[in-house]
C-alpha positions in Angstrom: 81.3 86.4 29.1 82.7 87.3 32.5 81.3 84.5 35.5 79.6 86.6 38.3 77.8 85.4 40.9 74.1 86.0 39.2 71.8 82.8 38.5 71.5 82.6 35.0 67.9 82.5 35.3 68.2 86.1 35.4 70.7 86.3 32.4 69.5 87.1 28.8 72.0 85.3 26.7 71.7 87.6 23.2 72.1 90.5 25.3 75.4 89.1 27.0 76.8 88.0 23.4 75.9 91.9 22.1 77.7 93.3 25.1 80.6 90.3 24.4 80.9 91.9 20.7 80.9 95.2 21.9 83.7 94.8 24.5 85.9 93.0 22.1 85.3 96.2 19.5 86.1 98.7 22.1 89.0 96.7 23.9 90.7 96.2 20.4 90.2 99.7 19.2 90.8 98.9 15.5 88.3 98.4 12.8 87.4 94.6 13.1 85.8 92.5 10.4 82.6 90.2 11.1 84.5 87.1 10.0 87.0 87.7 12.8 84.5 89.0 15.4 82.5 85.5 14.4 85.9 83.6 15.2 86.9 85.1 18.5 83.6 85.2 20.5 82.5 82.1 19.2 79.1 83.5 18.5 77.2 82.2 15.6 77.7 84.3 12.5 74.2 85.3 11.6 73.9 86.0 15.4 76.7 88.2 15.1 75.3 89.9 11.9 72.7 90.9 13.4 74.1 92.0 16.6 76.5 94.3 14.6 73.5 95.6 12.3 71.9 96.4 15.3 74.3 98.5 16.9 74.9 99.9 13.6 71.5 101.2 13.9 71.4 102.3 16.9 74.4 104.4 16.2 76.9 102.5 18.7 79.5 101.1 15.9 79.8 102.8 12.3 80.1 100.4 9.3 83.5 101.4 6.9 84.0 101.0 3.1 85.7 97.4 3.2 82.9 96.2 5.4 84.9 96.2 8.7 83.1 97.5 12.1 84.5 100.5 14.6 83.2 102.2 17.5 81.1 105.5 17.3 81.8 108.0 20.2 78.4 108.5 21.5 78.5 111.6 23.9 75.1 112.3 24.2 71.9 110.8 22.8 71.5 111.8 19.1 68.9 114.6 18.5 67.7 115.1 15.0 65.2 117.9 13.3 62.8 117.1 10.9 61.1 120.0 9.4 57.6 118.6 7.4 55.7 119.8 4.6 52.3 120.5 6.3 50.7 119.0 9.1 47.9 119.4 6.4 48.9 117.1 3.8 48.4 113.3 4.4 51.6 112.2 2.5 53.6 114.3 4.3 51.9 113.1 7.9 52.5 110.1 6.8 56.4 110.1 6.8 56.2 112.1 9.6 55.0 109.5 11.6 57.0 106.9 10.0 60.4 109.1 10.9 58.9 109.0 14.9 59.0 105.8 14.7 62.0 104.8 13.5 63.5 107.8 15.5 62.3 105.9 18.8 63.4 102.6 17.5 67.1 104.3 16.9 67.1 106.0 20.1 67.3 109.3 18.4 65.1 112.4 19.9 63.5 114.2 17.2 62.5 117.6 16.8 59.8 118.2 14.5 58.5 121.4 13.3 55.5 122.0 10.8 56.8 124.0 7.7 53.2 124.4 6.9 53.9 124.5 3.1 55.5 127.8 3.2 59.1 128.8 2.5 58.6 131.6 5.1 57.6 128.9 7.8 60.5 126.6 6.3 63.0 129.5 7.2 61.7 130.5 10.7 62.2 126.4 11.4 65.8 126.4 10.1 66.7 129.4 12.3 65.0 127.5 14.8 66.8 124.2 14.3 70.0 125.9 14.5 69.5 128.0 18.2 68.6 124.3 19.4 71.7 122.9 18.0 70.6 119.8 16.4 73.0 117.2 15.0 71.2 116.8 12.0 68.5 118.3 10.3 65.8 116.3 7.9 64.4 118.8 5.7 61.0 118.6 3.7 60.0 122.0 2.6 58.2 123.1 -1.5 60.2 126.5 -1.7 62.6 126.1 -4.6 63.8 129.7 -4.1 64.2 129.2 0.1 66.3 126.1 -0.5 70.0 127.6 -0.6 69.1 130.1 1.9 68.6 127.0 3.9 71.3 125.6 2.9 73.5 128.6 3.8 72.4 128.4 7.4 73.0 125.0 8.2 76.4 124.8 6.5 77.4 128.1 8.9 76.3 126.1 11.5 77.9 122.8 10.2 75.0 121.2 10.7 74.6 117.9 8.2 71.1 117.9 6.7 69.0 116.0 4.2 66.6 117.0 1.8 63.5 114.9 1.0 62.1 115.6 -2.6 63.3 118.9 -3.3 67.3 119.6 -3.8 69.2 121.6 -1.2 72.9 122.9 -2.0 75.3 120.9 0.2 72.3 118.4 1.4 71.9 115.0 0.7 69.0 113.9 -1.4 66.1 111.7 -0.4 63.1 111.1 -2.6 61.8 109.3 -5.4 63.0 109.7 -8.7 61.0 111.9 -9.7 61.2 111.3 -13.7 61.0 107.8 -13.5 57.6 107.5 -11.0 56.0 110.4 -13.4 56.7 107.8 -16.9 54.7 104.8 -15.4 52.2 107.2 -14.1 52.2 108.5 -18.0 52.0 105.0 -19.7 49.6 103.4 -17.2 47.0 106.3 -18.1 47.9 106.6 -22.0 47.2 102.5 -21.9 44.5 102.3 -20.5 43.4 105.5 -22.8 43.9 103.4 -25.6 42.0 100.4 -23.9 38.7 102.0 -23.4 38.6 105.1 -25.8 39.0 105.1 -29.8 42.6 105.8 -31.2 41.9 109.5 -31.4 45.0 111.2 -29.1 43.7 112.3 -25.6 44.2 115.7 -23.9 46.8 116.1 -21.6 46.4 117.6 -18.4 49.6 117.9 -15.9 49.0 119.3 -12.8 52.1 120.8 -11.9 53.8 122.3 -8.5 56.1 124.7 -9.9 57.6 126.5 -6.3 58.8 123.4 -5.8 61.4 123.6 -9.2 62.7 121.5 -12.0 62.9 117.9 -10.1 59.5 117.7 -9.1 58.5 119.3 -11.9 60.0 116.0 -14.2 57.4 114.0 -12.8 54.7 115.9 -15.2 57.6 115.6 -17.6 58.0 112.1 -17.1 54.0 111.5 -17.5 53.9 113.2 -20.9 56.7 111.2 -22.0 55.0 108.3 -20.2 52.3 108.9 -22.7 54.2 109.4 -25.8 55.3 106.2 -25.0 51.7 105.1 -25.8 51.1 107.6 -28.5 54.2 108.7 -30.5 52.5 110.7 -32.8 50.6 112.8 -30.2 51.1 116.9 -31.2 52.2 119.2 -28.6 49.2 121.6 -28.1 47.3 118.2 -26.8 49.9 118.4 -23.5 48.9 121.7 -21.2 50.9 121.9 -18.1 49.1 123.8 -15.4 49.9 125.0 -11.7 48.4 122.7 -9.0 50.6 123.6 -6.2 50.3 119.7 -5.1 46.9 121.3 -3.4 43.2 120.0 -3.4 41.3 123.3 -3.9 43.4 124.7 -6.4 43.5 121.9 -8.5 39.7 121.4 -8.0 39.4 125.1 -9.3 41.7 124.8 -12.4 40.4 121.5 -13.7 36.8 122.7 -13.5 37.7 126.1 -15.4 39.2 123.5 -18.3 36.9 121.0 -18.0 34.5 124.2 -19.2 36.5 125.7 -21.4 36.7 122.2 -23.1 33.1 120.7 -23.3 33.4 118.6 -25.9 36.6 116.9 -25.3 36.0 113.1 -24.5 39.4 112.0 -24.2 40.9 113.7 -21.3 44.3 112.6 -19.1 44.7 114.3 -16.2 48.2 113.5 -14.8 48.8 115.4 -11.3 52.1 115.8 -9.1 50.2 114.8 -5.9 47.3 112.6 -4.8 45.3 115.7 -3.1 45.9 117.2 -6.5 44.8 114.7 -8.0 41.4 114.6 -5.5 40.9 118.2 -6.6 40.8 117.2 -10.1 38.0 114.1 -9.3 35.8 116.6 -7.6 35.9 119.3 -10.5 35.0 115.6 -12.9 32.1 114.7 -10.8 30.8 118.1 -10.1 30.6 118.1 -14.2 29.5 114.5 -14.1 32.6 114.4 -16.9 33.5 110.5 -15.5 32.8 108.9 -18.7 35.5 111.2 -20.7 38.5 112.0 -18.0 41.3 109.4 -16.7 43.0 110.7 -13.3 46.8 109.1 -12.0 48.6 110.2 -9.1 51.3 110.2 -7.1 51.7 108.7 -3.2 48.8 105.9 -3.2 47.4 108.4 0.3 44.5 106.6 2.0 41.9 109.0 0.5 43.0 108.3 -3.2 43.0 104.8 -2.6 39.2 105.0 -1.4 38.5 106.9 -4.5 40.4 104.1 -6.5 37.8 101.7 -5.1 34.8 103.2 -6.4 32.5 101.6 -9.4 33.2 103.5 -12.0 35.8 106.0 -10.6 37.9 107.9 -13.4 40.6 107.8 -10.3 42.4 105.1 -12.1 46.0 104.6 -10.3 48.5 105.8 -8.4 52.0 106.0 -8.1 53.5 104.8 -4.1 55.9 106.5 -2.9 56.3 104.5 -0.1 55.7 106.6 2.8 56.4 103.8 5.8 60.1 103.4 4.7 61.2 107.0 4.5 61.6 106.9 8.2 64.1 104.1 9.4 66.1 104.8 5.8 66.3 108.6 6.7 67.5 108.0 10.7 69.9 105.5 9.4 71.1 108.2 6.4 71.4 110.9 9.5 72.8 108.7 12.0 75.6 107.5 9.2 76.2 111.8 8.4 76.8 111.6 12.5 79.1 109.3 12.2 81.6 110.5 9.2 80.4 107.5 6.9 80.7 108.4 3.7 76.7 108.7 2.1 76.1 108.7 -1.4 74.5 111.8 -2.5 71.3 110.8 -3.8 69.6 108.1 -2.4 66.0 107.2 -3.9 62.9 105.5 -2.3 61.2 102.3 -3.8 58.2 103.4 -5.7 55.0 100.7 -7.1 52.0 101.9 -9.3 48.9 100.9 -7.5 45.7 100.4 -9.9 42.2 100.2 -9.5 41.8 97.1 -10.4 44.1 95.8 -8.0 42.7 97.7 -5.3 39.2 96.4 -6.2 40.5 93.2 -6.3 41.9 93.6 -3.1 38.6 94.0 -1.4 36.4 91.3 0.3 33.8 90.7 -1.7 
């Protein structure tokens, strides 16, 4: 560190070793290893690590396949777009606000617009995106058939984007495996069928979202796989697959209608794409006082499915997580690395966990 004439009361020594690592990348102008940084400031390694992590994040220095370190041109301040689902649905607020946060925390401005579950809304947005000239876009819209118009315009624009959940031609992928998250949900439910119920083979109820296309459709395919997992001789007129849209009312109105049709079923799994789906589906259940004869699983572990998880009695039995706090700082880092020309790989999934209710009951103070 250069001597000046400050005390060093007023010095903050990590900040004076970050800005000693940072002159020696941009004086050397080559890619630089953190074993040689570590050896020619003198800096303790972790200290380094971190340091270097840290400007990584922030954008300053860009990370290369054999692990060296390089400077990032930074012109301006980053500015990303983030088009959301719907200000409407609680998941999707919820990674909203876990994106402006990590967006702060990077220094990135963000742009968000409300794509209000509509591919007409998700269009206007991209058009809108693009006349602002964003450096990256973060999509998260339902519209399978809207996606490769997107796509179309962002690429004219050679603007990088990502898609969360749903596909995009030339996008990146962010989202849960979709399959994968729809199987536990499956054998969770079919177990816990064959816990409380006789061996007789349930119904099947999958509550679907089928604008949204094939990918988020596997997680209903997962779930009946999930439970012929549980029971391999299940017949296929036992598995009925209808249209939820992911929404509450909907659901609520197409569960109640089987529910009705289907009186004296008391073995019924109701698997469902979406927590508020799945919320729909409880409210059609009680309205029918049906508790006793139907198992509900979800998908997202929201607030409000957790609260119905907690209830005595609740046939709101679990729920996969999707994890909704990390989407945001893995997202800015994903755009921040497009920014930079790292190369990304072109899928990258979130962590997922089932949440039960037992172990939310058992979470409570007593």
């Amino acid at each position: 560190m250069r001597k000046t004439g400050l005390k060093r009361l007023y010095l903050i020594p990590v900040l004076s070793k970050a800005l000693d690592v940072l002159d020696l990348l941009q004086n050397g102008g080559q890619p630089i290893s953190l074993e040689s940084i570590y050896q020619q400031t003198n800096i303790s390694k972790t200290t380094v690590y971190r340091i270097l992590k840290t400007f990584v994040h922030r954008g300053y220095l860009a990370q290369s396949d054999d692990g060296r370190y390089r400077m990032v041109a930074r012109l301006k301040k980053a500015r990303f777009g983030f088009g959301s689902q719907s200000a409407e649905l609680p998941f999707s607020n919820a990674v909203t606000d876990s994106l402006k946060a990590a967006a702060s925390s990077a220094g990135v401005d963000l742009v968000v617009l409300d794509n209000r579950y509509s591919g007409s809304a998700a269009l206007h947005n991209a058009d809108e995106f693009v006349c602002q000239r964003v450096d990256v876009v973060i999509e998260s819209q339902i519209d399978q058939h809207c996606a490769p118009i997107i796509a179309d315009r962002f690429d004219g624009a050679g603007i990088p984007f990502i898609a969360v959940d749903i596909p995009h031609p030339h996008a990146i992928f962010f989202g849960v495996d979709n399959y994968r998250v729809g199987f536990e949900a499956g054998t969770f439910v079919a177990k816990h069928a064959s816990k409380v119920w006789d061996g007789k083979a349930p119904l099947v109820l999958g509550l679907d979202v089928e604008e949204a296309g094939p990918l988020v459709q596997s997680r209903i395919t997962g779930a009946f796989e999930g439970v012929r997992s549980i029971y391999p001789d299940i017949e296929e007129q036992n598995f009925l697959r209808l249209d939820g849209r992911g929404l509450r009312e909907k659901s609520y109105r197409i569960v109640l209608d089987f529910l009705n049709r289907h009186p004296k079923d008391h073995r019924i799994l109701i698997v469902a794409a979406t927590d508020t789906s799945a919320l729909g589906a409880l409210h059609a259940v009680q309205e029918l006082k049906r508790e006793k004869h139907v198992a509900i699983v979800g998908q997202e572990s929201i607030p409000e499915a957790i609260e119905a998880m907690s209830a005595p009695g609740s046939p709101f039995i679990g729920s996969v997580s999707h994890e909704a706090h990390t989407y945001g700082p893995r997202l800015i880092q994903l755009g921040l690395a497009l920014l930079n020309g790292q190369r990304v790989p072109p899928y990258s999934y979130v962590d997922h966990k089932l949440v039960t209710a037992a172990s939310v009951r058992g979470s409570l103070p007593e």
